[in-house]
Backbone as JSON Lines, residues from 0, in Angstrom:
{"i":0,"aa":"X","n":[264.61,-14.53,69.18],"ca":[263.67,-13.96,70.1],"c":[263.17,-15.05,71.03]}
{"i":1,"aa":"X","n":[263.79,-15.28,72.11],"ca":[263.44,-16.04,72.94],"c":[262.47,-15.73,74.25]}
{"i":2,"aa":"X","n":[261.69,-16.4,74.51],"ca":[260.75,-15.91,75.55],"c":[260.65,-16.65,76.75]}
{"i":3,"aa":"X","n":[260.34,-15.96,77.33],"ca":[260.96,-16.87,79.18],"c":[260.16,-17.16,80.0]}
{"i":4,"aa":"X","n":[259.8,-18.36,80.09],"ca":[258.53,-19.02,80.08],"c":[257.86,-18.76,81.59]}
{"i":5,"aa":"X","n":[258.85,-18.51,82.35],"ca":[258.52,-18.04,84.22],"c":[258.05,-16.72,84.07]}
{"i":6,"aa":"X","n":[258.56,-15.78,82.91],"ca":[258.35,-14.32,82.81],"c":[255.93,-14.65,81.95]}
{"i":7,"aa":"X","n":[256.14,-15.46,81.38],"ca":[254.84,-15.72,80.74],"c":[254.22,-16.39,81.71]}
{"i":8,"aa":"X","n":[254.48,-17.4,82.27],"ca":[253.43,-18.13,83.47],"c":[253.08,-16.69,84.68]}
{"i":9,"aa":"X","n":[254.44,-15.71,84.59],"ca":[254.16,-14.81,86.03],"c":[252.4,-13.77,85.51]}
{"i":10,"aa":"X","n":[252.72,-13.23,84.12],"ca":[251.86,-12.32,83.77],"c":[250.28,-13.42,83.5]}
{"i":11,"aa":"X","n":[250.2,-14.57,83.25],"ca":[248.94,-15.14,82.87],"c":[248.35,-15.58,84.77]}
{"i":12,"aa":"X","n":[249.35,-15.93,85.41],"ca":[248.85,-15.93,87.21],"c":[248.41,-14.23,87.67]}
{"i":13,"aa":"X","n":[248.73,-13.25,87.25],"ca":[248.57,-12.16,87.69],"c":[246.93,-11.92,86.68]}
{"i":14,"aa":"X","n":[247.26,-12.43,85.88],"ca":[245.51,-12.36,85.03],"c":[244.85,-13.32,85.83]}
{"i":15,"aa":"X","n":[245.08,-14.36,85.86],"ca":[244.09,-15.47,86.64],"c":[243.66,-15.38,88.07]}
{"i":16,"aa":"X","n":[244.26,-14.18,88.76],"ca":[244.03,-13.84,90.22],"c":[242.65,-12.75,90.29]}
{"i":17,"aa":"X","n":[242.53,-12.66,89.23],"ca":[241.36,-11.17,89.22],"c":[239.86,-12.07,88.9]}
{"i":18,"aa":"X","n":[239.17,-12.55,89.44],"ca":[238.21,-13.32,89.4],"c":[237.13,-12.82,88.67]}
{"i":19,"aa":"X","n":[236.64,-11.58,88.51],"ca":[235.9,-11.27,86.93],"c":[236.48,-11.4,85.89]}
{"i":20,"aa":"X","n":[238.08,-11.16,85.66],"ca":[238.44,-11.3,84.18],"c":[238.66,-12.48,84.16]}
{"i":21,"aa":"X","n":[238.91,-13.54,85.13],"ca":[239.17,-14.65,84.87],"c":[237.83,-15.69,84.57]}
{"i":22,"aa":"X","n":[236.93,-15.37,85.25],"ca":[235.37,-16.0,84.82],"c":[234.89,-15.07,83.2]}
{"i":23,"aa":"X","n":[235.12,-14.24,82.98],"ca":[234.89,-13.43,82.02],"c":[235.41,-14.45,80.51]}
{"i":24,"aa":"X","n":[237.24,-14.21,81.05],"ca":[238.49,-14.61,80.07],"c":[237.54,-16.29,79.68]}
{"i":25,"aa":"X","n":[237.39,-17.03,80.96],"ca":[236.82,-18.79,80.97],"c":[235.82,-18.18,79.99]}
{"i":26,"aa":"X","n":[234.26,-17.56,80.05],"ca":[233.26,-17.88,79.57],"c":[233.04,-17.48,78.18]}
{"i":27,"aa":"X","n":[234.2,-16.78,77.66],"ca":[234.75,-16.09,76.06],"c":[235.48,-17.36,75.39]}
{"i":28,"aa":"X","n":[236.49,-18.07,76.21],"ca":[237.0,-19.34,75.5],"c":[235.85,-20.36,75.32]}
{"i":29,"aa":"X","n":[235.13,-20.74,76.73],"ca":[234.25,-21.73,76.07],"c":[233.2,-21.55,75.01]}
{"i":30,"aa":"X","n":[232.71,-20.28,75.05],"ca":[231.77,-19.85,74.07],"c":[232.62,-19.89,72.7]}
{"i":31,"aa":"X","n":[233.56,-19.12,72.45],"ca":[234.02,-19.77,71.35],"c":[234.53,-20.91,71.21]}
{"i":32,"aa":"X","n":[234.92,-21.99,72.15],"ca":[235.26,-23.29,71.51],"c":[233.72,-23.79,71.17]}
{"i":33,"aa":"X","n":[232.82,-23.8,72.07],"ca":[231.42,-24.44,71.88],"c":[231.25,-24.28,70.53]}
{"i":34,"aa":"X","n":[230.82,-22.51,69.69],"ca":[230.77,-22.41,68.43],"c":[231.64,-23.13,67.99]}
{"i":35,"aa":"X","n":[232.91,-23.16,67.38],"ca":[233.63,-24.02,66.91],"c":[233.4,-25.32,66.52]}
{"i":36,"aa":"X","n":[233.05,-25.9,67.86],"ca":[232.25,-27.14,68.01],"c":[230.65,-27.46,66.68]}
{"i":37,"aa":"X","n":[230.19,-26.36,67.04],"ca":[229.18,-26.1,66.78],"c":[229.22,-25.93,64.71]}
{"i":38,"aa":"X","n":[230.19,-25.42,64.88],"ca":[230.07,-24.88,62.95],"c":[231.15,-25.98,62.41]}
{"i":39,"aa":"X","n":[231.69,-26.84,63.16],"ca":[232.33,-27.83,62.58],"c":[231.48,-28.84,62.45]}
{"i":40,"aa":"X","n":[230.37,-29.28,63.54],"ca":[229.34,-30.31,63.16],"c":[228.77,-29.74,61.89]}
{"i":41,"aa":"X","n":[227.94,-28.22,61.63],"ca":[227.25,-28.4,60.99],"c":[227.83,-28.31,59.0]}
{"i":42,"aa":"X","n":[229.44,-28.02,59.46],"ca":[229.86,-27.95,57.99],"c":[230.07,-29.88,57.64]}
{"i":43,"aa":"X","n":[230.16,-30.18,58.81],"ca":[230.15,-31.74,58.48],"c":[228.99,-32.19,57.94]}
{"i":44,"aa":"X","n":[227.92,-31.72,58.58],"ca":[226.68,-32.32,58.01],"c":[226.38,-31.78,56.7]}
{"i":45,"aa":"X","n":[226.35,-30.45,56.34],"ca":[226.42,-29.92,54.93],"c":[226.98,-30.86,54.08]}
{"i":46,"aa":"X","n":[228.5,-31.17,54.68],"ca":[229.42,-31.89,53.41],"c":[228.39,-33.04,53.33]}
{"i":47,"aa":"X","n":[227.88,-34.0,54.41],"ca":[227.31,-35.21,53.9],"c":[226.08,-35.23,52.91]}
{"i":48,"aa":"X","n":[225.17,-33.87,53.24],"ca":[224.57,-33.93,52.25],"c":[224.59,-32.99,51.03]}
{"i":49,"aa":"X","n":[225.53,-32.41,50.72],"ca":[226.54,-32.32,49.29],"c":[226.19,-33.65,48.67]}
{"i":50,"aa":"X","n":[227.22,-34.2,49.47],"ca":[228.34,-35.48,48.84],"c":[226.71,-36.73,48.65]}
{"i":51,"aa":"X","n":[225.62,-36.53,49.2],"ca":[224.8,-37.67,49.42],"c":[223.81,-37.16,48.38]}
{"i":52,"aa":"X","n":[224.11,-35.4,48.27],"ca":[223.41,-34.9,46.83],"c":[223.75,-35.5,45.33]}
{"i":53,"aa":"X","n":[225.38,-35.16,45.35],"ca":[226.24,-35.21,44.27],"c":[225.77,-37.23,44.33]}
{"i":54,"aa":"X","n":[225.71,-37.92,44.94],"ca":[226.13,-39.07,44.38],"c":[224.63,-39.24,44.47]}
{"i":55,"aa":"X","n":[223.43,-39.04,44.52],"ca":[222.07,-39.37,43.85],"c":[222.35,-38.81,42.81]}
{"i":56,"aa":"X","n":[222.47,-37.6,42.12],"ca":[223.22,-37.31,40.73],"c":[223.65,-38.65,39.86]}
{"i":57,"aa":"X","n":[225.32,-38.45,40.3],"ca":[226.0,-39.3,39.68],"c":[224.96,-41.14,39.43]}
{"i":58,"aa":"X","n":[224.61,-41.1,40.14],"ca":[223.66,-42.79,39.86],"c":[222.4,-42.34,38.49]}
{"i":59,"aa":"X","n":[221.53,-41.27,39.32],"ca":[220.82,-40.63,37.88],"c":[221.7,-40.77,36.37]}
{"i":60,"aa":"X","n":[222.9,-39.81,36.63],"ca":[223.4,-39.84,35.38],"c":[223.94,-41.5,34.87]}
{"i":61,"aa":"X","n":[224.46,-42.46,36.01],"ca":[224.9,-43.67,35.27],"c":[223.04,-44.58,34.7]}
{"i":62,"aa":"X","n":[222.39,-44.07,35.35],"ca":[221.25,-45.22,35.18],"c":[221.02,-44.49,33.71]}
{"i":63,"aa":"X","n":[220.55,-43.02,33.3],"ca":[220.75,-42.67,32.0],"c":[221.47,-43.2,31.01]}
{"i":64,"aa":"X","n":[222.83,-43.36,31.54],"ca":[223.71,-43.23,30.58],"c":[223.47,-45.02,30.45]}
{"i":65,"aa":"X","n":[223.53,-45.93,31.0],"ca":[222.87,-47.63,30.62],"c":[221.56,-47.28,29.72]}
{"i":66,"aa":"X","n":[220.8,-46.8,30.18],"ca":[219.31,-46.71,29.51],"c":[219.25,-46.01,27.81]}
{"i":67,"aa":"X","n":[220.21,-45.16,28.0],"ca":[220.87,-44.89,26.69],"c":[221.48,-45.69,25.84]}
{"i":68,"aa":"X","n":[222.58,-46.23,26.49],"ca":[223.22,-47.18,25.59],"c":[222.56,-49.1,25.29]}
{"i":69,"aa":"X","n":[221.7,-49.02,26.45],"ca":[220.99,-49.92,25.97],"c":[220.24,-49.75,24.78]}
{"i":70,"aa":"X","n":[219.5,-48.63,24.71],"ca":[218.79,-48.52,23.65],"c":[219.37,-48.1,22.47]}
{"i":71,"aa":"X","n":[220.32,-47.94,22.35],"ca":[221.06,-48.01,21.34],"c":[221.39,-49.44,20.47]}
{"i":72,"aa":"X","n":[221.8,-50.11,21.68],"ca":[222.24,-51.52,20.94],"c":[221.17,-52.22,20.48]}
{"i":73,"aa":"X","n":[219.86,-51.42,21.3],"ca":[218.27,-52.04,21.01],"c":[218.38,-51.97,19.5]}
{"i":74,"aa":"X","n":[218.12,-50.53,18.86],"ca":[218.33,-50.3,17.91],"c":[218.95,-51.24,16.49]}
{"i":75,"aa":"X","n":[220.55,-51.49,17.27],"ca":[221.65,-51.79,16.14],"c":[220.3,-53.43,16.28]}
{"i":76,"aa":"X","n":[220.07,-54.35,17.35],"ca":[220.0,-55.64,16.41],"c":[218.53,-55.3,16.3]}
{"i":77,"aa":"X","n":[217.75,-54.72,16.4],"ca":[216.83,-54.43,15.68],"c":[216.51,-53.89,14.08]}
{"i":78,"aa":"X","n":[217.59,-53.69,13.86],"ca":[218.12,-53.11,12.57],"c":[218.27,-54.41,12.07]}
{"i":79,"aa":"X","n":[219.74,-55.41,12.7],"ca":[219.58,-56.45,11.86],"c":[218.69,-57.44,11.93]}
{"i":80,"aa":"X","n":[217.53,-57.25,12.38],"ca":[216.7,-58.51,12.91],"c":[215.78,-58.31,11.27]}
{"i":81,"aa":"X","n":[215.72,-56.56,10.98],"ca":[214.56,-56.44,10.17],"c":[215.51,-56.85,9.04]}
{"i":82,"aa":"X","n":[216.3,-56.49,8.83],"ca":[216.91,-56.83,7.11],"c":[217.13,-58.26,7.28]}
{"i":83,"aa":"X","n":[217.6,-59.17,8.33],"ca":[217.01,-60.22,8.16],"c":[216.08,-61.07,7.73]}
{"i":84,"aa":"X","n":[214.92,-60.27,8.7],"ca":[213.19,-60.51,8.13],"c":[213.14,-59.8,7.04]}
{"i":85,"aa":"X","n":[213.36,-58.85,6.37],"ca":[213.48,-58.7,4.79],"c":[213.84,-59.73,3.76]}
{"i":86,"aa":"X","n":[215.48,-60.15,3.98],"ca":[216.17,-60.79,2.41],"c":[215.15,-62.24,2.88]}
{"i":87,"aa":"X","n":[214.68,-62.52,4.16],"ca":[213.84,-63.94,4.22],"c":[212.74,-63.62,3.38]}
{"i":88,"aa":"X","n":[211.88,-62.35,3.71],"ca":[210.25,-62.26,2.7],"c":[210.99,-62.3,1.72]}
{"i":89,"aa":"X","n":[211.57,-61.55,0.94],"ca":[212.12,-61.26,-0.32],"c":[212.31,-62.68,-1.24]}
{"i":90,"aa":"X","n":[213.5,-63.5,-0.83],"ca":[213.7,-64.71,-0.87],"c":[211.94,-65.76,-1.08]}
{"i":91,"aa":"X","n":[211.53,-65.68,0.21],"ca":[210.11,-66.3,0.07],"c":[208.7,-65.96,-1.08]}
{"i":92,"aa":"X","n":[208.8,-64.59,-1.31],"ca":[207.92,-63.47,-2.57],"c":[209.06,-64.42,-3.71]}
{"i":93,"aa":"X","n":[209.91,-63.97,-4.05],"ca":[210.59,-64.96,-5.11],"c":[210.49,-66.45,-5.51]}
{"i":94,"aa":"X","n":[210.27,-67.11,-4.66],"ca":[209.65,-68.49,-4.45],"c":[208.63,-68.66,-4.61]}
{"i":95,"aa":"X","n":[207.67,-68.09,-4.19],"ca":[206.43,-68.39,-4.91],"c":[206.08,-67.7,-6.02]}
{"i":96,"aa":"X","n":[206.76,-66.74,-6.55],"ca":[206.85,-65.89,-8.01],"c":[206.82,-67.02,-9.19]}
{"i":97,"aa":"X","n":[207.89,-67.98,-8.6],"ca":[208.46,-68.97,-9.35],"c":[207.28,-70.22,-9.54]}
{"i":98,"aa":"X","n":[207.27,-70.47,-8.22],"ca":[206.08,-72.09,-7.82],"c":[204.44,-70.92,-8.38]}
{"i":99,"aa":"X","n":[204.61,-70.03,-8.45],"ca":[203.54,-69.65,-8.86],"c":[202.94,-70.14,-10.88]}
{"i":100,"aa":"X","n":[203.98,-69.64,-11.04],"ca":[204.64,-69.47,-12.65],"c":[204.18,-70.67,-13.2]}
{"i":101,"aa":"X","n":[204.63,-71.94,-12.51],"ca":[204.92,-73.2,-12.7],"c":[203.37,-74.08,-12.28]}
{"i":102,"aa":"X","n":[203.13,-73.65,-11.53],"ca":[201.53,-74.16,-11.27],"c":[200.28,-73.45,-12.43]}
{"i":103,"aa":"X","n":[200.48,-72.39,-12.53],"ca":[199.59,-71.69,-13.0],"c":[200.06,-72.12,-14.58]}
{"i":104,"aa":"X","n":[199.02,-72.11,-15.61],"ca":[199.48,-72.95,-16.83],"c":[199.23,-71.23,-17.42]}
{"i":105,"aa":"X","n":[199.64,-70.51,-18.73],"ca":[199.88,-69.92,-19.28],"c":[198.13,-69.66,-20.12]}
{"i":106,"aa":"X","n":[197.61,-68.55,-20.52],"ca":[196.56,-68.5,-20.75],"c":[196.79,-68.76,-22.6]}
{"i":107,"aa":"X","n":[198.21,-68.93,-23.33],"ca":[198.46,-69.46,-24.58],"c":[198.38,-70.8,-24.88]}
{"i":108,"aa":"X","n":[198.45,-71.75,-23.64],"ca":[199.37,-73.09,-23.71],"c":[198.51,-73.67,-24.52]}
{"i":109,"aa":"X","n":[198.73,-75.28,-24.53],"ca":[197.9,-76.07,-25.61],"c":[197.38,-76.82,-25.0]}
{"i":110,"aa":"X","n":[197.65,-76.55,-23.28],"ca":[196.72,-77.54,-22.35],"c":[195.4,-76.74,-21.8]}
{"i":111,"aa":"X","n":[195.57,-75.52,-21.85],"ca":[194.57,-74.31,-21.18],"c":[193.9,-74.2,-22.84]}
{"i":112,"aa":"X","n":[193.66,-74.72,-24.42],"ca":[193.11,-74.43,-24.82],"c":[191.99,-75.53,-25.27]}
C-alpha cells in the first residue's frame, strides 16, 4: 500500500487554503501540544517527589535498621561486660571468705580462750 506523497501534499494545501479551518486546525494542535507539554512537566514533577518520598523512607528505614543493630551489639557486650563483672565479684567474695577465715581466730581456739 503505497501512498503518493504529491497526491497527500495536494489534499493537506487544499485544507490549508481555507483560513478558518486552518487557524482552527493551528489552534487544536497547539493546544494540544501545550497540554502535552503541560502533563509531561507535571508527571515529571510527581515522579521527583515519589522518588524524593520513597528515598526519605528508605534513609528512615536504614537509620532504624543501624539503630537496631547497634543496639543489639549494645546488648551482646553488655552481656559480656556483666558476667565479666560477675566471675571478678565472685572470685573477690571468695577471697575474702578465705582472708576472712584466716584473720578471724575461731571462737574454739586456744588463743581466743
Amino acid at each position: 500500500m503505497k501512498v503518493n506523497f504529491e497526491t497527500v501534499k495536494g489534499s493537506f494545501a487544499a485544507v490549508a487554503q481555507k483560513a478558518k479551518v486552518r487557524k482552527g486546525t493551528l489552534a487544536i494542535i497547539a493546544v494540544f501540544f501545550v497540554l502535552q507539554i503541560y502533563f509531561v512537566r507535571e508527571l515529571l514533577a510527581a515522579e521527583l517527589l515519589f522518588g524524593m518520598g520513597f528515598a526519605v523512607l528508605f534513609v528512615m528505614g536504614l537509620i532504624f535498621y543501624f539503630i537496631g543493630m547497634i543496639g543489639e551489639r549494645g546488648l551482646e557486650l553488655g552481656e559480656a561486660g556483666v558476667r565479666m563483672i560477675a566471675a571478678t565479684t565472685r572470685r573477690g567474695m571468695e577471697g575474702m571468705e578465705i582472708a576472712n577465715r584466716k584473720a578471724l581466730p575461731s571462737a574454739g581456739s586456744e588463743s581466743a580462750q
